[in-house]
C-alpha positions in Angstrom: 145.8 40.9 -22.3 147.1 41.7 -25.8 145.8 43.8 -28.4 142.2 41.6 -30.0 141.5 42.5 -33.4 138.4 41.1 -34.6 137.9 38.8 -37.9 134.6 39.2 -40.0 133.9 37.0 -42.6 131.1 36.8 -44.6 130.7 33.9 -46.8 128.6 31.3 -48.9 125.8 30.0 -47.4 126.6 26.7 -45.7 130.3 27.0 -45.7 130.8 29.0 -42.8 131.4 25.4 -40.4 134.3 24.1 -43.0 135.9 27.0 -42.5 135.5 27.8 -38.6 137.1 24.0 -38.6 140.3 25.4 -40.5 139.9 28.5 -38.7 140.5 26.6 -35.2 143.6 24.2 -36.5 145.2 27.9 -37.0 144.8 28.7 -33.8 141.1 30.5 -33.3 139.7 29.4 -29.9 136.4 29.7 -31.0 134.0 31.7 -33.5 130.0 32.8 -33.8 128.1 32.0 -37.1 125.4 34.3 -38.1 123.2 34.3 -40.5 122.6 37.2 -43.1 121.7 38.0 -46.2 123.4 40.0 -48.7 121.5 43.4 -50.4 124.3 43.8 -53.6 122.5 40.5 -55.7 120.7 42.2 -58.3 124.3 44.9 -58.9 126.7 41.6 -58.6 124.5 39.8 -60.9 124.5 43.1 -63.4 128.3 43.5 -63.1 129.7 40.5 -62.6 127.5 38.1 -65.2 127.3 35.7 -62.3 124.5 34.4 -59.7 125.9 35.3 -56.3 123.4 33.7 -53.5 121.9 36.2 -51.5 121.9 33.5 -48.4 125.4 34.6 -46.1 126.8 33.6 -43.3 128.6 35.6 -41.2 131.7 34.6 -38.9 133.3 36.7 -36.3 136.6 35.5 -34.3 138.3 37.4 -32.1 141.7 36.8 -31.6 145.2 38.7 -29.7 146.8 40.4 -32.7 149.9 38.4 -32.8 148.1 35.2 -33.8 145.2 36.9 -35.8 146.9 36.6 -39.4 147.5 32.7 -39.4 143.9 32.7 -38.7 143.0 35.4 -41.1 144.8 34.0 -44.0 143.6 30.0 -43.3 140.1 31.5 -43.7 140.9 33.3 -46.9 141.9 29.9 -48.6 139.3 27.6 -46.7 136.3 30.0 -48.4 138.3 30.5 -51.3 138.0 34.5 -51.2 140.0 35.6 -53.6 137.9 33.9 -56.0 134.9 36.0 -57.6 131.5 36.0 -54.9 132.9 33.9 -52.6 132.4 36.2 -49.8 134.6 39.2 -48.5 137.1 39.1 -45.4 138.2 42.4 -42.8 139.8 43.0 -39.4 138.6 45.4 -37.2 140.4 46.8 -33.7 138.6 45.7 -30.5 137.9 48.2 -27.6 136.2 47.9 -24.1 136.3 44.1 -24.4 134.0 43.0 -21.5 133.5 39.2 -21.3 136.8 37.6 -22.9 139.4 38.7 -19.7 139.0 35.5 -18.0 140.7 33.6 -20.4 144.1 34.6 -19.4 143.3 32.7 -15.6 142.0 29.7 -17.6 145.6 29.3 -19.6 148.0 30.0 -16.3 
């Protein structure tokens, strides 16, 4: 199996399906949504002269590292990220991946 990376978003509160949708048309097999809440309000709120909704959601997709960044960048524009407390976007390398190997019999 290829290199995974893994995809974190964390976004607006009741966004996270919209973009999971987009996500998938770019080639994501699947995602988890989790629920969070964020602990920076009261310093965004301070800085930034905005409300920022502590209420997050939290999506992680893992995907082989030569089809991460169409995912990676379709999520970016679906949650609008590069606007101002939208929610934040990172990649992290996966190791010891246990669970996600019997996809490559399912696809011969």
């Amino acid at each position: 199996m290829d290199e995974i990376k893994c995809i974190i978003a964390i976004v607006e509160r009741g966004k996270a399906d919209k973009i999971v949708n987009k996500a998938k048309k770019a080639g994501a097999k699947g995602a988890t949504i989790m629920y969070g809440r964020g602990t920076g309000q009261t310093e965004a709120l301070k800085f930034f002269n905005i409300y920022i909704e502590a209420s997050k959601e939290i999506i992680i997709i893992l995907s082989e590292e030569k089809f991460y960044r169409d995912i990676y960048n379709t999520i970016i524009e679906a949650g609008r990220l590069k606007e101002p407390g939208t929610g934040i976007i990172f990649t992290v390398p996966v190791e010891e991946l246990v669970g996600l190997h019997h996809r490559t019999q399912i696809e011969k």
